[in-house]
SETORPA-344335 format. One record per atom (N, C-alpha, C, CB): residue number from 1; residue in three letters; z, y, x. Coordinates in Angstrom, 1 decimal, always signed. Atoms other than C-alpha are relative to their C-alpha. Glycine has a CB too. Example, Ala and Ser with C-alpha at 12.3 -4.5 7.8 and 13.67 -1.06 7.14 Angstrom:
! SETORPA-344335
site pos->1 code->ALA up->+0.0 north->-1.2 east->+0.9
site pos->1 code->ALA up->+7.8 north->-4.5 east->+12.3
site pos->1 code->ALA up->+0.0 north->+1.2 east->+0.9
site pos->1 code->ALA up->+1.2 north->+0.0 east->-1.0
site pos->2 code->SER up->+0.0 north->-1.1 east->-0.9
site pos->2 code->SER up->+7.1 north->-1.1 east->+13.7
site pos->2 code->SER up->+0.8 north->+1.1 east->-0.8
site pos->2 code->SER up->-1.4 north->+0.5 east->+0.4
! end
This chain:
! SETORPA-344335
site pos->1 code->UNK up->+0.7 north->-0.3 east->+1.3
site pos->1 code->UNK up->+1.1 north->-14.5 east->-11.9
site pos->1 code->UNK up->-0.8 north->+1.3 east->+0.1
site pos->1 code->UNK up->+1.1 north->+0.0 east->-1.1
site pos->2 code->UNK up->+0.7 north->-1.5 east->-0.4
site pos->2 code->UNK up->+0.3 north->-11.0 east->-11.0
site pos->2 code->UNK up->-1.4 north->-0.2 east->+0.7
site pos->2 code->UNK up->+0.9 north->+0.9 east->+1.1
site pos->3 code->UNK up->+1.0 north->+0.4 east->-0.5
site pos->3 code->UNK up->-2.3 north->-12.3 east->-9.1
site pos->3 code->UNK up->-0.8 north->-0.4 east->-0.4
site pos->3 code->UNK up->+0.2 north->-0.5 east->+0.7
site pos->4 code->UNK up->+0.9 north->+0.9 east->+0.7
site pos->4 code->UNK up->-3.9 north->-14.3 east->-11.2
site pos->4 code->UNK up->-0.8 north->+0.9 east->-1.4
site pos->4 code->UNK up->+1.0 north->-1.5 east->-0.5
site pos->5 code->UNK up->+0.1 north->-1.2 east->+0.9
site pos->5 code->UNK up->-4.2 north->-11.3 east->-13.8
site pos->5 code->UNK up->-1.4 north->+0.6 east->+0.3
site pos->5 code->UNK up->+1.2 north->+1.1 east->+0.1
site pos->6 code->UNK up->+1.2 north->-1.2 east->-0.4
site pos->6 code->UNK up->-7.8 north->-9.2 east->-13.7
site pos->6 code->UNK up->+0.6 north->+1.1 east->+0.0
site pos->6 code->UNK up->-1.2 north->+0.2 east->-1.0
site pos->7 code->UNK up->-0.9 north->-1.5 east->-0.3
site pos->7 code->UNK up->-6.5 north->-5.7 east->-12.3
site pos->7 code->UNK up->-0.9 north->+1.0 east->-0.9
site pos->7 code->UNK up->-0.1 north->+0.6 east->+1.8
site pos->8 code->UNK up->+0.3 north->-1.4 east->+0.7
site pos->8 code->UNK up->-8.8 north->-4.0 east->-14.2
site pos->8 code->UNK up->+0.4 north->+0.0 east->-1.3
site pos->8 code->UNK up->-1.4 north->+0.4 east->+0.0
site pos->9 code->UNK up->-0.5 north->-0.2 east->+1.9
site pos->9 code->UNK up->-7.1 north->-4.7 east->-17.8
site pos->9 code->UNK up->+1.8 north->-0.4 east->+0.3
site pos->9 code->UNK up->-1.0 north->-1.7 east->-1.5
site pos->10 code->UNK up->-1.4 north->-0.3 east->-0.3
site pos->10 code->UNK up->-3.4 north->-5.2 east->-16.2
site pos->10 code->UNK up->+0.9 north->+0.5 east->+0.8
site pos->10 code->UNK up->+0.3 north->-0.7 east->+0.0
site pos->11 code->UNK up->-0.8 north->-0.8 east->-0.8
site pos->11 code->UNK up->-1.0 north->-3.5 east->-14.6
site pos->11 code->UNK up->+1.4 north->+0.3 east->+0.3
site pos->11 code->UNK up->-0.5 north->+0.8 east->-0.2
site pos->12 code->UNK up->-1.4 north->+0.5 east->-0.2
site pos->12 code->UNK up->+2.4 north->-3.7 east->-13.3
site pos->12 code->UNK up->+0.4 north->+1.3 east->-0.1
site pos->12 code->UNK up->+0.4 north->-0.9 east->+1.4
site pos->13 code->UNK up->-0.3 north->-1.3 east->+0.3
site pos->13 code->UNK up->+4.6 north->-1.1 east->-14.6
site pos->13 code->UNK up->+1.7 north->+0.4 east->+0.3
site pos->13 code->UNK up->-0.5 north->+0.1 east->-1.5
site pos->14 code->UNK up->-0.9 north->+0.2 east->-0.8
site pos->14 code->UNK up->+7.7 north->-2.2 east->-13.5
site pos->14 code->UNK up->+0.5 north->-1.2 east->+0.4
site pos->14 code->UNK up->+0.7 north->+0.5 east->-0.4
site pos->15 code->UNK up->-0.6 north->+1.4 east->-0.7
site pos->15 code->UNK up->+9.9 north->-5.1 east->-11.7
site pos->15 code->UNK up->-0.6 north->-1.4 east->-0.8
site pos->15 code->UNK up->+2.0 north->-0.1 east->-0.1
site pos->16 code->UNK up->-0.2 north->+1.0 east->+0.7
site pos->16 code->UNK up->+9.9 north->-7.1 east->-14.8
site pos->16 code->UNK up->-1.4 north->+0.1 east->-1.2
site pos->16 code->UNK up->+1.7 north->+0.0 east->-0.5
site pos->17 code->UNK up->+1.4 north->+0.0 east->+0.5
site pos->17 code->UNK up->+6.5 north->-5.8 east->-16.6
site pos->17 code->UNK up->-1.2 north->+0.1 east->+0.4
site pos->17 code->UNK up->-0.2 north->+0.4 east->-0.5
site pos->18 code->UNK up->+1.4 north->-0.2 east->+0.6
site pos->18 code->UNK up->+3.2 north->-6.4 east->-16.6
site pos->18 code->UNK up->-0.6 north->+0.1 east->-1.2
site pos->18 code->UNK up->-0.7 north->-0.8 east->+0.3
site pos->19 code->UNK up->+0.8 north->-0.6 east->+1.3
site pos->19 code->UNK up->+1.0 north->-4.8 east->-19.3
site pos->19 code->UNK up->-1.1 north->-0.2 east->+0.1
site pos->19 code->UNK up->-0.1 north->+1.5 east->-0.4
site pos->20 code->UNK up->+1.4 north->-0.2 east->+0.8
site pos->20 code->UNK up->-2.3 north->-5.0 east->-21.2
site pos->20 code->UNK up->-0.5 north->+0.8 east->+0.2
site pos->20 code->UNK up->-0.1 north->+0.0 east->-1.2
site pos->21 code->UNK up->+0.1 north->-1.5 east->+0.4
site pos->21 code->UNK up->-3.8 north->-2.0 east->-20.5
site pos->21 code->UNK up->-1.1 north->+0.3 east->-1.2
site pos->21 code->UNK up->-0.5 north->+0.9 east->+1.4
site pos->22 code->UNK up->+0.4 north->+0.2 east->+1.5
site pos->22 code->UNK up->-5.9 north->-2.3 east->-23.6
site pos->22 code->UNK up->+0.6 north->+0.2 east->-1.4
site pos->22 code->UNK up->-0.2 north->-1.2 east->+0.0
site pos->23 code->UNK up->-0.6 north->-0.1 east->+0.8
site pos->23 code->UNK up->-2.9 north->-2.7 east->-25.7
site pos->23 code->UNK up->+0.7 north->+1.5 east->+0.3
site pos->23 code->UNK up->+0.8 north->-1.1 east->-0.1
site pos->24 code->UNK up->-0.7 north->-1.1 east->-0.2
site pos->24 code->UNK up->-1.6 north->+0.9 east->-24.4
site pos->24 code->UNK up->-0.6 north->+1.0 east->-1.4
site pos->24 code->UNK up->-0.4 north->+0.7 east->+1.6
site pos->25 code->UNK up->+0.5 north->-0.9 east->+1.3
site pos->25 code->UNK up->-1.8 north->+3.2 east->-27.5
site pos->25 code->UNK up->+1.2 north->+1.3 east->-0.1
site pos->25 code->UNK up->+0.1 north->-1.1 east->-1.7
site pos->26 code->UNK up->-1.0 north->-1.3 east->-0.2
site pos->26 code->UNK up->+1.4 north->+5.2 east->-26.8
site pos->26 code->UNK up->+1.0 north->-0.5 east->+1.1
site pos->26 code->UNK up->+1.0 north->+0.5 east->-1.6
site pos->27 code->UNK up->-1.2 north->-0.1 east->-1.4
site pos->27 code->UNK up->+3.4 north->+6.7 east->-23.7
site pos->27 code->UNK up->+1.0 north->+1.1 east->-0.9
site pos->27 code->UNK up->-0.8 north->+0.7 east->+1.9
site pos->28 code->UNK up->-0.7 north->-1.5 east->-0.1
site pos->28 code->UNK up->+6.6 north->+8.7 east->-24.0
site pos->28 code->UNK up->+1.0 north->+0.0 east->+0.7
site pos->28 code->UNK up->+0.6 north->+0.6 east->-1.1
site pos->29 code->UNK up->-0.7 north->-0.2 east->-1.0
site pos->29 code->UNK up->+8.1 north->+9.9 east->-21.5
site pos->29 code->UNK up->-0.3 north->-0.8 east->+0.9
site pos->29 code->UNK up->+1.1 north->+0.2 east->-0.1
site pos->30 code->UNK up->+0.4 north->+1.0 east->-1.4
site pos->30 code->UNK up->+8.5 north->+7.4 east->-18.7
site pos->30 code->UNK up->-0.3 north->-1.8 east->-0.8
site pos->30 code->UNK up->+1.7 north->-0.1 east->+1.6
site pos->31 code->UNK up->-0.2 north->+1.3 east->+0.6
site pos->31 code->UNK up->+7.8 north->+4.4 east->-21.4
site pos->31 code->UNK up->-1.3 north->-0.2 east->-0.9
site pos->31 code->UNK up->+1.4 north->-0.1 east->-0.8
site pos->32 code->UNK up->+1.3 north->+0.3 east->+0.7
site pos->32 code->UNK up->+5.1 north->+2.5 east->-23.0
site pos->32 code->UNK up->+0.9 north->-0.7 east->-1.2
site pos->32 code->UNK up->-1.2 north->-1.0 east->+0.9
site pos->33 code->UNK up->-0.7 north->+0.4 east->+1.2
site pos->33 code->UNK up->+5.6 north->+1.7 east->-26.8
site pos->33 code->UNK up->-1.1 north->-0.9 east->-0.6
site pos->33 code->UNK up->+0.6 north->+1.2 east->-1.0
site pos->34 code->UNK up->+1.1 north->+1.5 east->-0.1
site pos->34 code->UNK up->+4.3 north->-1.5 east->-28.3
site pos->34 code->UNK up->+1.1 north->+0.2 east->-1.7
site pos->34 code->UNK up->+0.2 north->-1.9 east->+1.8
site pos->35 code->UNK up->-0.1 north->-0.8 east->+1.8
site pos->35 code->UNK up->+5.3 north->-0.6 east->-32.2
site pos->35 code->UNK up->+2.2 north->-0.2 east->+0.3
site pos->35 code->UNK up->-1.1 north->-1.5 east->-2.3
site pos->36 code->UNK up->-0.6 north->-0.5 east->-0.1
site pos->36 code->UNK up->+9.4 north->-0.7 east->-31.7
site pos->36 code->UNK up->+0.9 north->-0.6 east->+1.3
site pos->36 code->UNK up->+0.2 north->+0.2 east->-1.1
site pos->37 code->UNK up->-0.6 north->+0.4 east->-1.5
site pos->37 code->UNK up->+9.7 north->-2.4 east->-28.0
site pos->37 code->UNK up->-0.2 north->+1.0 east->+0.7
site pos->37 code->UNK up->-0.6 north->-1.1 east->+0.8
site pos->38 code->UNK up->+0.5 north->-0.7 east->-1.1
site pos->38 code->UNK up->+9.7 north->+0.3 east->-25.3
site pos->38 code->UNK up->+0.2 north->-0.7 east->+1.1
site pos->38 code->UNK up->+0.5 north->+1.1 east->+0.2
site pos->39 code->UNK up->-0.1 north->+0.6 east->-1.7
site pos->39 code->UNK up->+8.4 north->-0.8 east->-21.6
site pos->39 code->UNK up->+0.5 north->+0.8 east->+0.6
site pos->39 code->UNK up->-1.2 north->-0.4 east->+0.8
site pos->40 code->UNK up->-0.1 north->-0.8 east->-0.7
site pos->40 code->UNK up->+9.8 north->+1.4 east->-19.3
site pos->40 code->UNK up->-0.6 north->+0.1 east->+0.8
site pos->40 code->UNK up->+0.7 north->+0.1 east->+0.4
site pos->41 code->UNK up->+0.9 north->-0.2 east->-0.9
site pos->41 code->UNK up->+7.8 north->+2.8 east->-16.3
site pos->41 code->UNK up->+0.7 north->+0.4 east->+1.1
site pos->41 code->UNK up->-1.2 north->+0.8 east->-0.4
site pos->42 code->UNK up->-1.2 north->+0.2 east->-1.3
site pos->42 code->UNK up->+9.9 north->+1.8 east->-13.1
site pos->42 code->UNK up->-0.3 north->+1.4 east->+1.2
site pos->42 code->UNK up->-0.4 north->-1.9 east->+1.0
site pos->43 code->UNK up->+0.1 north->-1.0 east->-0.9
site pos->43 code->UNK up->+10.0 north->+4.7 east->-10.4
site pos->43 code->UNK up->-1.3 north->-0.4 east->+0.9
site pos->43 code->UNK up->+1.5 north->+0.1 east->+0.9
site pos->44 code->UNK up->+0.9 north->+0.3 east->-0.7
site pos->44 code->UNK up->+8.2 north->+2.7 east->-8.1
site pos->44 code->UNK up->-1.6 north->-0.5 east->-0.4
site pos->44 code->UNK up->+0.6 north->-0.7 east->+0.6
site pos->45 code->UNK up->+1.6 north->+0.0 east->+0.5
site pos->45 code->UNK up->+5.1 north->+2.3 east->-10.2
site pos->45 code->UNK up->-0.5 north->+1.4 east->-1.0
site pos->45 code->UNK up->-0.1 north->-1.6 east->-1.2
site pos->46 code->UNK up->+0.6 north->-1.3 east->+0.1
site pos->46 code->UNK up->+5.0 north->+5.7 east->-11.2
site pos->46 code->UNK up->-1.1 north->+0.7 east->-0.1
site pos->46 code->UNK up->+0.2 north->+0.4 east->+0.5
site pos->47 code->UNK up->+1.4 north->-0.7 east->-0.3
site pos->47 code->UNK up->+2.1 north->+7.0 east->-9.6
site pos->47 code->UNK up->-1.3 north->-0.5 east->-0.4
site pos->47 code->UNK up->-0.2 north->+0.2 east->+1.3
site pos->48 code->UNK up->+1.1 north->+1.1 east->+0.4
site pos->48 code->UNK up->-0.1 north->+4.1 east->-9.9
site pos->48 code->UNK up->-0.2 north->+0.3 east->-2.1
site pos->48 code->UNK up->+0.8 north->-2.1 east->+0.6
site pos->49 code->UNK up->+0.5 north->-0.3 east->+1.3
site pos->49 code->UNK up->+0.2 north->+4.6 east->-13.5
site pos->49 code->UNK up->+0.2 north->+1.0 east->-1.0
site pos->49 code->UNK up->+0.0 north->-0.7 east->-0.5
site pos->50 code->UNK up->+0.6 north->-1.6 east->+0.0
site pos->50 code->UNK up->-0.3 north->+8.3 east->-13.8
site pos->50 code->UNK up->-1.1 north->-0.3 east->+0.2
site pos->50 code->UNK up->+0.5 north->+1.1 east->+1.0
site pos->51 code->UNK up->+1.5 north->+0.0 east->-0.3
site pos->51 code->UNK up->-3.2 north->+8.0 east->-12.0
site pos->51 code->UNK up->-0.6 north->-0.8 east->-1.4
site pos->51 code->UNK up->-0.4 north->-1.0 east->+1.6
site pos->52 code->UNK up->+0.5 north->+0.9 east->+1.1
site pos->52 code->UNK up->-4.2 north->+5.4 east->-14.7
site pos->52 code->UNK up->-0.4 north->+1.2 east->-1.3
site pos->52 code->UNK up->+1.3 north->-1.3 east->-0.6
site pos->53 code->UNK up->-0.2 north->-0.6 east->+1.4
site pos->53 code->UNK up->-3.1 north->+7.5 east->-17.5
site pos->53 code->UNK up->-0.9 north->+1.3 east->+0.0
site pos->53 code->UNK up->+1.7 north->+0.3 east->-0.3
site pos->54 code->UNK up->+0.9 north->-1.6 east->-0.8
site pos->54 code->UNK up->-5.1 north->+10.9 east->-16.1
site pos->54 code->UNK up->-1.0 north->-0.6 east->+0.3
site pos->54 code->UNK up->+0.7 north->+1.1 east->+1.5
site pos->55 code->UNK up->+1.5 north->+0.0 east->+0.3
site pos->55 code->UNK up->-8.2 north->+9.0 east->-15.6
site pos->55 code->UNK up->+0.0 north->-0.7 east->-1.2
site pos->55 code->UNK up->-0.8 north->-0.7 east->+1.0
site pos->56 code->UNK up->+0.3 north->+0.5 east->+1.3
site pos->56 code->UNK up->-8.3 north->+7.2 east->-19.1
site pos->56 code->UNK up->+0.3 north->+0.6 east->-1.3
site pos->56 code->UNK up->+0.6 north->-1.2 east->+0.1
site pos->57 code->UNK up->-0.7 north->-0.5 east->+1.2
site pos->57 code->UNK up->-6.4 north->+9.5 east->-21.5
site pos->57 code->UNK up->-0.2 north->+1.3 east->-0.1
site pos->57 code->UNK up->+1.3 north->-0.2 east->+0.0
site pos->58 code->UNK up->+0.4 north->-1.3 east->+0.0
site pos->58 code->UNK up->-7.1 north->+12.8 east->-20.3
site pos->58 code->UNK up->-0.8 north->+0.4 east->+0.1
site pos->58 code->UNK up->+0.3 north->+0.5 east->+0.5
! end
């Protein structure tokens, strides 16, 4: 499925999520909030979306 996704509006954030990156409107801490679900942001996708977040937010 991941695959089939356009990378430049999704992004795998951990094991069991892929995100919108469109729908991103709030991070805290290691978690994306979607009004009162939090995604968590797995260890191993970390960096990848830092990087994201420091070119689009900062």
């Amino acid at each position: 499925m991941e695959k089939k996704l356009p990378s430049e509006r999704f992004i795998r954030v951990h094991r069991s999520y892929i995100v919108n990156l469109d729908t991103i409107h709030t991070i805290e801490r290691n978690r994306i909030v979607f009004g009162d679900t939090r995604i968590p942001v797995g260890d191993q996708y970390k960096d990848k979306f830092q990087e994201y977040v420091e070119k689009n937010f900062l």
